[in-house]
N, C-alpha and C positions, 0 to 999 in steps of 0.2 A: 659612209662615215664622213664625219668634218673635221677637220683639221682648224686647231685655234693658233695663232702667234700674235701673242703681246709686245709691245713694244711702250719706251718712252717714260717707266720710272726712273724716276733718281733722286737724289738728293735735293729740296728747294729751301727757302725762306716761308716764312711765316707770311699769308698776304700777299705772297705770290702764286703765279699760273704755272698747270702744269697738265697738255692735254695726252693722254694715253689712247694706243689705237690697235685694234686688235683684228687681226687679218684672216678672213676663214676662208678654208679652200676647201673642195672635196663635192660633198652631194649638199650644196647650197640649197638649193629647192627645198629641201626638208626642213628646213628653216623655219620656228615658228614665231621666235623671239630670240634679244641677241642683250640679256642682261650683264650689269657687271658688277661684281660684288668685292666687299675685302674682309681680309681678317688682323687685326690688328695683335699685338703681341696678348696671350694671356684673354684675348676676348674671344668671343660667339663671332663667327662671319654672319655679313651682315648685307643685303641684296640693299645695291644704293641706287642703280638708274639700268630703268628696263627697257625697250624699244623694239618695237612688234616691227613683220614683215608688214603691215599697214602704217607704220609711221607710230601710231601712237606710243606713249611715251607717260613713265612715271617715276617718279623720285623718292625716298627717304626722306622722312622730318629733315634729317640733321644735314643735307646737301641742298636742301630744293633754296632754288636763286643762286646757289654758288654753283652746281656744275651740271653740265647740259650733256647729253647724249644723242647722238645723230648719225646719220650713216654714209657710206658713200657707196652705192649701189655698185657702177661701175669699177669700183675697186674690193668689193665685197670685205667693205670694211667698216666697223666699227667704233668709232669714237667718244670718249669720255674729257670734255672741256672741262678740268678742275680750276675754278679761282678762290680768290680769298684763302688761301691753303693755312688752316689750323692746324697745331701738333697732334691733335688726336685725329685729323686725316692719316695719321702715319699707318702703313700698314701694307700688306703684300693684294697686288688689288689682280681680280681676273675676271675672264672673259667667259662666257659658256653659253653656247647655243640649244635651245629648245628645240628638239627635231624632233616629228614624228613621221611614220612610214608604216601606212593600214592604221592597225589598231595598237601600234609599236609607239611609245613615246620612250624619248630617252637625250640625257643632256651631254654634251661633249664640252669638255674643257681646256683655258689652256694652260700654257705651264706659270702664271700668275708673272707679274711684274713690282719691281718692292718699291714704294715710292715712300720718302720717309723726309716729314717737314720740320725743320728746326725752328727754334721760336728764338 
């Protein structure tokens, strides 16, 4: 099993930064990908920045040049660099690991962090 913990939404301005970090513990190894998505009030969630156990790395139209996702290996941790923060960023954003084990795939999640931008 992996264990998720979000941390780092809150309240910001319009055009400001706000980096969110999600922390996995457990059977890391099984680790395939370590994406983060959000859902916004009354909308479809929506997968915004994804990042493989190889580094590689992919965005949503509506983020790519405003937030970056990266990792810090040593700390088995996950980060989401939000700038430019528009109001329809507003939304509960989370974390969820891609792990499989044999022919087992399966996603673990965490308990989502609310990040909400005022204009």
């Amino acid at each position: 099993q992996v264990q998720l913990v979000e941390s780092g939404g809150r309240l910001v301005q319009a055009g400001g930064p706000l980096r969110l970090s999600c922390a996995a513990s457990g059977s890391i190894f099984s680790i395939n990908a370590m994406p983060w998505s959000r859902q916004g009030a009354g909308k479809q969630r929506e997968l915004v920045a994804r990042i493989t156990s190889g580094g590689s790395t992919n965005y949503a139209d509506s983020v790519k040049g405003r937030f970056t996702i990266s990792r810090d290996n040593a700390k088995n941790t996950v980060y989401l660099q939000m700038n430019s923060l528009k109001p329809e960023d507003t939304a509960v954003y989370s974390c969820y690991a891609e792990t499989h084990s044999g022919s087992l795939y399966f996603d673990y999640w965490g308990q989502g962090t609310q990040v909400t931008v005022s204009s």
